[in-house]
N, C-alpha and C positions, 0 to 999 in steps of 0.2 A: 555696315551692318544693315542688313533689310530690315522695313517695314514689321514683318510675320517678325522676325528674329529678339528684335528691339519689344516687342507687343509680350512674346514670350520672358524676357529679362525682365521684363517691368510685373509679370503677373506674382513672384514672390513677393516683392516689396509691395503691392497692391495689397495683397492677402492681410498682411502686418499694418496696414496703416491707418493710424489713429482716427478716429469721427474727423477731426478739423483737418488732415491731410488729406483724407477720402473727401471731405465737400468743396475742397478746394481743387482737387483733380477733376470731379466730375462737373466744376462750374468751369476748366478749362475745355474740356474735351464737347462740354456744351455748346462752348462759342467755334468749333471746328466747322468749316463750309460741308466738309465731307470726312465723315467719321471713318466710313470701311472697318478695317482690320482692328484698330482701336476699340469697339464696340465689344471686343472679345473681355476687357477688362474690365466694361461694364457687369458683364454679364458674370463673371469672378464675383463680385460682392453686391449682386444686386439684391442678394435677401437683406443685407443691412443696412441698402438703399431706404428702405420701406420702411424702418424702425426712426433713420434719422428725420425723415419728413422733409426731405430737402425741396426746397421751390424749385420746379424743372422749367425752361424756358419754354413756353406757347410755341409749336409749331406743327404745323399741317400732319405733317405724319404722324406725332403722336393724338392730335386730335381724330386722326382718319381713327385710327388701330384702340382711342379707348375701349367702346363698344365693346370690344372684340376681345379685349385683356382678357377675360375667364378663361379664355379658346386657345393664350399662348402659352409654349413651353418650350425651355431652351431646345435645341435638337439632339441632346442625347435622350430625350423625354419622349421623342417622336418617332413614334412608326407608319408608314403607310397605310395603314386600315383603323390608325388614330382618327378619334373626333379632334384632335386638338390644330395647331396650326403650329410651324416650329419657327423659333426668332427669325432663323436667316431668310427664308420666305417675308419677311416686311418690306423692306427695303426694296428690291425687285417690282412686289404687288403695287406698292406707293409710288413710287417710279411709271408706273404701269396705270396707275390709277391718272396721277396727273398728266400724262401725254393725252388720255385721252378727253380730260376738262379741258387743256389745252389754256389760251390766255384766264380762264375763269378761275384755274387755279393757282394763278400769280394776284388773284383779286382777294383770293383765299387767305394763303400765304399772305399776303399783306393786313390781315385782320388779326393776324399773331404778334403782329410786332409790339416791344416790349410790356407784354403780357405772361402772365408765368401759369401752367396748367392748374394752380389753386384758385384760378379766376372762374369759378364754376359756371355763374353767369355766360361770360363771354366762350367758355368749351360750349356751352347747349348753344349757345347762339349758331355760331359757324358750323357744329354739328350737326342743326338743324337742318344746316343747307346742304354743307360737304356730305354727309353717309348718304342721301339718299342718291345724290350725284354721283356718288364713287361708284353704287350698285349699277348705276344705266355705263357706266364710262369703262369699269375693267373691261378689257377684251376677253373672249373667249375663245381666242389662242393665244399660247404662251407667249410673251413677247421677248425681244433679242434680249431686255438684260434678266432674262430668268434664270440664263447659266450660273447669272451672282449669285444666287439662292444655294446652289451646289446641289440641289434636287434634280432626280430625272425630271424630263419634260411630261412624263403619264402624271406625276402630281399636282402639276397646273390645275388642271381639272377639278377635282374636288377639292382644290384647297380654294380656286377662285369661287368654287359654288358656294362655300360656306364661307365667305367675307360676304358675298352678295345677298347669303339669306341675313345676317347677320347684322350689315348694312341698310338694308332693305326695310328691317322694323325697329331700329338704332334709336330712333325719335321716340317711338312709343314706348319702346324698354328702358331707355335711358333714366326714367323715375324712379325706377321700382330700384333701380343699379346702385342710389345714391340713398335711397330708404333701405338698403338692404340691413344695417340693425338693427331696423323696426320688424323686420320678419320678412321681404317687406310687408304692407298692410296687403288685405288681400284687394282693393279695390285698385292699386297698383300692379298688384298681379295678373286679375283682369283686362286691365288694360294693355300689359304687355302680352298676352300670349291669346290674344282674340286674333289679330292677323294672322300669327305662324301657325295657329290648331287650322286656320281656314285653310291653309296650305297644305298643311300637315308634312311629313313623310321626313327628312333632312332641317327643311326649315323648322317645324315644332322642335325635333332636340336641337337645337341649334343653340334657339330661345332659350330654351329650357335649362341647359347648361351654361348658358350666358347666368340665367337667375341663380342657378342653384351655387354659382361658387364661391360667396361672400356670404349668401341667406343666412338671415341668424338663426331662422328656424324654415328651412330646404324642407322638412314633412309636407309643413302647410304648404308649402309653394305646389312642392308635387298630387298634393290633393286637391289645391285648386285648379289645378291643370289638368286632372281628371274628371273634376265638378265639370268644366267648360266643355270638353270632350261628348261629342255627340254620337260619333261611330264607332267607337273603339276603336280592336284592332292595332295596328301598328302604331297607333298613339297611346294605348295603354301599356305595350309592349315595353314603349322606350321609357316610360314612367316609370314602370316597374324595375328598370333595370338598374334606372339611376337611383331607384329607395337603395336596390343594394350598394352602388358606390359610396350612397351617402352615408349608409350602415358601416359600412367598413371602411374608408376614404377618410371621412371627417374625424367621426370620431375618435379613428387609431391616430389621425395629422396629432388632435388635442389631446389625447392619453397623455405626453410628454409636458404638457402644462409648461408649455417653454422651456426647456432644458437649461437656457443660459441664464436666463432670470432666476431662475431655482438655485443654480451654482451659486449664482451671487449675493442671493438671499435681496431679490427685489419685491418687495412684499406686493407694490402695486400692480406690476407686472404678471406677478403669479397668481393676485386677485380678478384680476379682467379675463385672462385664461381660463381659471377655475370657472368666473361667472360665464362665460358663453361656453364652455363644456355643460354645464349644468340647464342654461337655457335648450341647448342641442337636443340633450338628453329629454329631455319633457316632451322637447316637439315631437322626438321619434316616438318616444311611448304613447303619445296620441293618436298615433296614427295606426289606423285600421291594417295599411299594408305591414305594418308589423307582425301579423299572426301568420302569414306565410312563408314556406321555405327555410321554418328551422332557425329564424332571424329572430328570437327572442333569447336562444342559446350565445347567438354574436352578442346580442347587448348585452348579457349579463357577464360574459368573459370581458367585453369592454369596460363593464362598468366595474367588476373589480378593479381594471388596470387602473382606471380613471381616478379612484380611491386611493390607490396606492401610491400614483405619482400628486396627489392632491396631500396626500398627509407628508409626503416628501418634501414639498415644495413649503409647506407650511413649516414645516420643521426648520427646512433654511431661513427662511424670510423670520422668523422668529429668534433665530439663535444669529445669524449675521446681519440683518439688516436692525434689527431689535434689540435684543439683549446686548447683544457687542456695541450701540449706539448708547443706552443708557449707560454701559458701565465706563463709558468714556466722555462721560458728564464732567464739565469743571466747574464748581460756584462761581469761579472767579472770568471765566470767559466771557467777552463780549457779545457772542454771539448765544448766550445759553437759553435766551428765550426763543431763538427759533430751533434752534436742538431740541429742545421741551415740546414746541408745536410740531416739529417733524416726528417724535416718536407717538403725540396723539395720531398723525394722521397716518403711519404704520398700523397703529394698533388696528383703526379702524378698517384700514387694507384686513389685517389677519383675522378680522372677525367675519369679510366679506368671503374672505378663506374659508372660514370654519361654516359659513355658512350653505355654501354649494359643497364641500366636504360633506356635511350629514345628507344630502341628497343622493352621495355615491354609493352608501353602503349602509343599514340600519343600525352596523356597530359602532359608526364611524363617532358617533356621539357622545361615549366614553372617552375615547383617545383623546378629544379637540377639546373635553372639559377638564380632564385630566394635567393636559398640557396648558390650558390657559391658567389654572391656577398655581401649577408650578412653575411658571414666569413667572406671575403677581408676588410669590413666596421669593422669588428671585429676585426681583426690584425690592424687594421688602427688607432683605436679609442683607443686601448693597446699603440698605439708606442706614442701615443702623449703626453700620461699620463709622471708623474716624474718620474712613478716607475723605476729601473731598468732591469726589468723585461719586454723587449720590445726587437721589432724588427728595427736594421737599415735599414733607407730608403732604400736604394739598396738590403737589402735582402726582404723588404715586397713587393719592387718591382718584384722582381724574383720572390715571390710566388704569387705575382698576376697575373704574365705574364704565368703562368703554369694553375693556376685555372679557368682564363679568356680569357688569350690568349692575347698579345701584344698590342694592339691599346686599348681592355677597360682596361686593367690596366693602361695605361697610360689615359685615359679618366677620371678613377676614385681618380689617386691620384696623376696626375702632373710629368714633368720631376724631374728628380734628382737633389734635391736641393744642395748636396756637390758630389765632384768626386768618384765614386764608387768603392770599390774592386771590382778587378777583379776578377769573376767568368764564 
């Protein structure tokens, strides 16, 4: 059986395979000299790459191409007149990059060795030296192994321009890439897009879509990039265009509030969702380029949806991660005091819920108080029962004094009738 054939047999079983099979696969296909066709399997489950946080081994190509991560997308994502760059295009360019560092980049390569890319330190290091080397060293003609890419050869061209703007200001941008959940600040922002505005044209969006694809608030980014902007013109153009990506792009990605965390009622998951949807949301509506082109009509269709997958999501994390978790309480279990602590620190998940929920809609404020106290009435109505299966007064107090806040939990179920552990 071939390579391709075997690569195809194995993408079923790939699909199905558990967290510790999947990181055990891609710690083998890690220590492969040469990946090729294999790489196709990555690419099958590389969104849950990203969830499990697996330590990737330090090596040159993926050091070359971080920078550049906003810019890739598999290549069914990719068209010709894309700003974006498609996977198989890596391999080729890298290839392409190091023939032309030549012995500097076995000096390079050798600065990887057993290092894994969470070594943040040691990426900026070798980054520092490798991007701007890579920008002087692609060629600008295709070279022989670009047929691996499967692109025609007219795509060389702009795909090698935009590694080389990209490369080219790698160093300066790289801060703002790594603050990007701080917004990032704007003084990192400055910094990264003072060389590509002085260029402008390709290199400014370049930049500019390098920052905007993790920004936890893209508005501000795009209006500092505007503040910096001296000529206009074609840099306000591209500005403008990416407020609408970000308008429709971002916030329709988070509408869904993680779909699988929601099914499964993962309260924390659907809390950090919630939270950067709602942070999103602020930054757009601060922003002045909100008043044009009918883009207040997009955010309020958003912002219903956002509400409505926000109360959905709550509803799960409440009824399966929560409810289902107390009522499967044993007195007698060894582990019931981290059962007891695991259901505080849901609660407090769902309150970080209900908290960007009332930001999505000004009704949403009945529904989340309505619902929090018919859980409290829920854990209340469990503890009274024979079963063993219940919570002590002083622990349903505590989770009501989280879900409700001190005074209605004490309105709704009385001081404490016996002396309480202390917690």
């Amino acid at each position: 059986m071939s390579v391709a054939a075997e690569v195809r047999a194995l993408s079923s079983l790939v699909k199905s395979a558990s967290a510790e099979q999947l990181a055990q696969m891609i710690a083998t296909i890690d220590k492969l000299p040469e990946r090729g066709s294999v790489d196709r399997l990555i690419e099958i489950v590389r969104p849950r790459l990203r969830d499990l946080g697996l330590a990737r081994p330090m090596q040159l190509e993926r050091v070359l191409f971080t920078p550049l991560d906003p810019l890739i997308v598999p290549p069914s994502r990719w068209a010709l007149d894309s700003p974006y760059i498609p996977r198989t295009a890596l391999l080729p360019l890298a290839n392409a990059v190091k023939a032309g560092l030549g012995l500097r980049a076995e000096h390079l390569a050798a600065g990887c060795a057993d290092r894994t890319m969470d070594d943040v330190v040691s990426v900026s290091t070798l980054g520092a030296e490798l991007w701007p080397a890579a920008a002087r060293a692609l060629p600008g003609a295709p070279p022989p192994s670009w047929q691996d890419s499967g692109l025609p050869e007219r795509t060389y061209d702009p795909l090698a321009s935009r590694c080389k703007a990209g490369w080219r200001h790698a160093v300066a941008i790289w801060p703002a890439l790594h603050a990007a959940a701080d917004g990032p600040p704007l003084a990192a922002i400055h910094e990264a897009l003072m060389g590509p505005i002085a260029e402008g044209g390709e290199v400014f969006e370049v930049a500019l879509r390098i920052l905007l694809k993790n920004a936890a608030r893209p508005a501000t980014v795009i209006g500092a990039a505007l503040e910096l902007t001296a000529n206009g013109g074609r840099t306000v153009e591209v500005a403008d265009t990416l407020f609408d990506e970000v308008l429709v792009c971002r916030l329709a990605m988070m509408s869904d509030l993680k779909a699988g965390p929601a099914e499964n009622g993962d309260a924390k998951a659907i809390a950090q969702a919630a939270t950067s949807a709602s942070t999103l949301l602020e930054d757009i509506e601060a922003s002045s380029l909100l008043n044009r082109r009918g883009r207040q009509a997009k955010l309020q269709a958003l912002r219903s949806s956002l509400d409505l997958h926000c109360r959905q999501g709550f509803a799960a994390a409440m009824r399966r991660g929560f409810l289902e978790k107390a009522a499967s309480l044993d007195d007698g279990a060894r582990d019931r005091a981290a059962t007891v602590s695991e259901l505080e620190c849901q609660a407090r998940d769902l309150k970080r819920i209900e908290h960007s929920g009332r930001k999505f809609a000004s009704a949403a404020g009945h529904y989340y108080d309505e619902a929090l106290r018919s859980a409290v009435m829920t854990l209340a109505n469990g503890s009274r029962g024979r079963s063993t299966h219940r919570l002590q007064h002083h622990e349903l107090l505590r989770l009501a004094e989280i879900l409700l806040g001190p005074d209605a939990a004490l309105g709704m179920l009385g001081p404490l009738r016996t002396q309480p552990t202390p917690f």
